[in-house]
C-alpha positions in Angstrom: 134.3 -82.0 -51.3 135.1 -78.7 -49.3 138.3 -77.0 -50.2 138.5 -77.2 -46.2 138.8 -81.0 -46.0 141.2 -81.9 -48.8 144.0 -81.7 -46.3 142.5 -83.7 -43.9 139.5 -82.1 -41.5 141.6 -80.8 -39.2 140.4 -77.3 -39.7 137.4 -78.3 -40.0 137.2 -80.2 -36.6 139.2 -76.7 -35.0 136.6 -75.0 -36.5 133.8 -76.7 -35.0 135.2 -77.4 -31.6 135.4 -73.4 -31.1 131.9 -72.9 -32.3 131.2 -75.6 -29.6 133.3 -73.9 -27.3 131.7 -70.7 -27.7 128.0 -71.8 -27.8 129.2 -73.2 -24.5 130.2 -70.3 -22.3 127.3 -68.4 -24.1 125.0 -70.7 -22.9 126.8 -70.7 -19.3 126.9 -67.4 -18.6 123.1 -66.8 -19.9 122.6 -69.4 -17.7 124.0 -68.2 -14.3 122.9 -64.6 -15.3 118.9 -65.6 -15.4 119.5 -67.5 -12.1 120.0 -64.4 -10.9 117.1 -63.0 -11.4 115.4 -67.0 -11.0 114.4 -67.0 -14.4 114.3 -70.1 -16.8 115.4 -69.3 -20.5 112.2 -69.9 -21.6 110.7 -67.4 -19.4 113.4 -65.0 -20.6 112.0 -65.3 -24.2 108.7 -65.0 -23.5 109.3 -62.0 -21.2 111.7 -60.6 -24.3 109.4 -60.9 -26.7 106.6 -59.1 -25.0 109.1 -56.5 -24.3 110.2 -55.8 -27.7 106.6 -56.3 -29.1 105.0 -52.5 -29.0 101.8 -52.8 -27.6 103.3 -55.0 -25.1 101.2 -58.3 -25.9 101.2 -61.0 -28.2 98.7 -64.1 -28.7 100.3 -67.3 -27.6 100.7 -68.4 -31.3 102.8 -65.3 -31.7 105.2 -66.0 -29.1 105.3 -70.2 -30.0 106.2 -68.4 -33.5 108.7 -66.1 -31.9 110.1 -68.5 -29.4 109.8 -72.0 -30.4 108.1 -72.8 -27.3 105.7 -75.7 -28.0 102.2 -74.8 -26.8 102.1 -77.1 -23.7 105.4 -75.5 -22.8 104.4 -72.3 -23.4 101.2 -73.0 -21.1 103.4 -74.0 -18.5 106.0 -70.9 -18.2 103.0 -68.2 -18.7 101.3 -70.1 -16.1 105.0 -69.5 -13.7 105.3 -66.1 -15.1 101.7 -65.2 -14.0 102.1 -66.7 -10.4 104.9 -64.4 -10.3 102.9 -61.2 -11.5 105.1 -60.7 -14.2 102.4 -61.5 -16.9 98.7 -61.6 -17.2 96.1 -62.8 -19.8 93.7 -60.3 -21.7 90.6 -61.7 -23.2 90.8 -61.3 -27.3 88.8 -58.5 -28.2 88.2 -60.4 -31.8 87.9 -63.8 -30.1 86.7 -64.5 -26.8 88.4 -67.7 -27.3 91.5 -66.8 -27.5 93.8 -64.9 -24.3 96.6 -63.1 -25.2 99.5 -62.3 -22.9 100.7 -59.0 -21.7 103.8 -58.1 -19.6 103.2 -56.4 -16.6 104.9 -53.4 -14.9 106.9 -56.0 -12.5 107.7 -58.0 -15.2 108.7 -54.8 -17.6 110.8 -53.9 -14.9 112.4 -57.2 -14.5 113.1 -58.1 -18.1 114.3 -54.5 -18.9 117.1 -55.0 -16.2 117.7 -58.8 -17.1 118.4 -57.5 -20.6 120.6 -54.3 -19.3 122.3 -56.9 -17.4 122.9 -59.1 -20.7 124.3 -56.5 -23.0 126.9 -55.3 -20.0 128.2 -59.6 -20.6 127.7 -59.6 -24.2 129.8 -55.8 -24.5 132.3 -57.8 -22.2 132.3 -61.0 -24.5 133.3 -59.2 -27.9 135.8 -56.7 -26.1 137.6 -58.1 -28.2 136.7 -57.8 -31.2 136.6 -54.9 -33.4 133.2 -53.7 -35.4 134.8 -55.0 -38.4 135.4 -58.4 -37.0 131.9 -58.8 -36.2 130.6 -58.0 -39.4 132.7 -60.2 -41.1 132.3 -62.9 -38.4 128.0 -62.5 -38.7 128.5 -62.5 -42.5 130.3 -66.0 -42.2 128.4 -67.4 -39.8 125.3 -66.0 -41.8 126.6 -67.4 -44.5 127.0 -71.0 -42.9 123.6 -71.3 -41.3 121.8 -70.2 -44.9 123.4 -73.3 -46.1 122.8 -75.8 -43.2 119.5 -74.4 -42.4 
């Protein structure tokens, strides 16, 4: 038994109704900030991970890997994200049969200010807290999905 809930799990339960409480507004305020710019999260991650990616371009196994987007899913939002001009598919050099998908300069632009936009809430967010606190707050939490994973 955890050394946590031999008195009872009342730390416990504080403990997981503020990581509830925290995934929460996270997820909020993601939320309302890629409604701004009329973005699913989805999109988001697809558009992220293309940006981060050098060359700009990933095969779509790469971003199901990187995203967790199931390949019908994926389908779907790179089908949105190319309607919007964001995206477009390049023919596999390797394998015809395979199209990879690259960001475009509208879509560049875009998630480069989506993500400028994210790190002003996320500076905002942890205001509070000092460099040390994160640390030791990543290390725990770290810690606790290594064991739960």
């Amino acid at each position: 038994m955890s050394k946590l809930l031999e008195n009872g799990p009342v730390e416990a339960e504080k403990l997981l109704i503020n990581l509830d409480k925290i995934s929460r507004k996270l997820s909020s305020n993601r939320t309302k900030d890629l409604l701004k710019y009329e973005l699913k999260k989805s999109s988001f991650e697809i558009l992220y991970a293309l940006l981060v990616e050098p060359t700009h371009q990933l095969k779509p196994t790469q971003l199901m890997k990187i995203t967790g987007i199931t390949s019908g899913s994926l389908t779907t939002r790179v089908d949105k994200l190319v309607e919007k001009d964001y995206v477009r598919r390049v023919k596999d050099k390797n394998d015809k049969r395979v199209k990879s998908i690259k960001i475009k300069k509208k879509g560049l632009t875009l998630i480069t200010e989506v993500v400028k936009t994210h790190n002003e809430q996320i500076e905002q967010l942890i205001a509070p807290l000092t460099e040390e606190d994160c640390k030791g707050l990543n290390g725990l939490l770290n810690k606790w999905l290594t064991a739960n994973a």
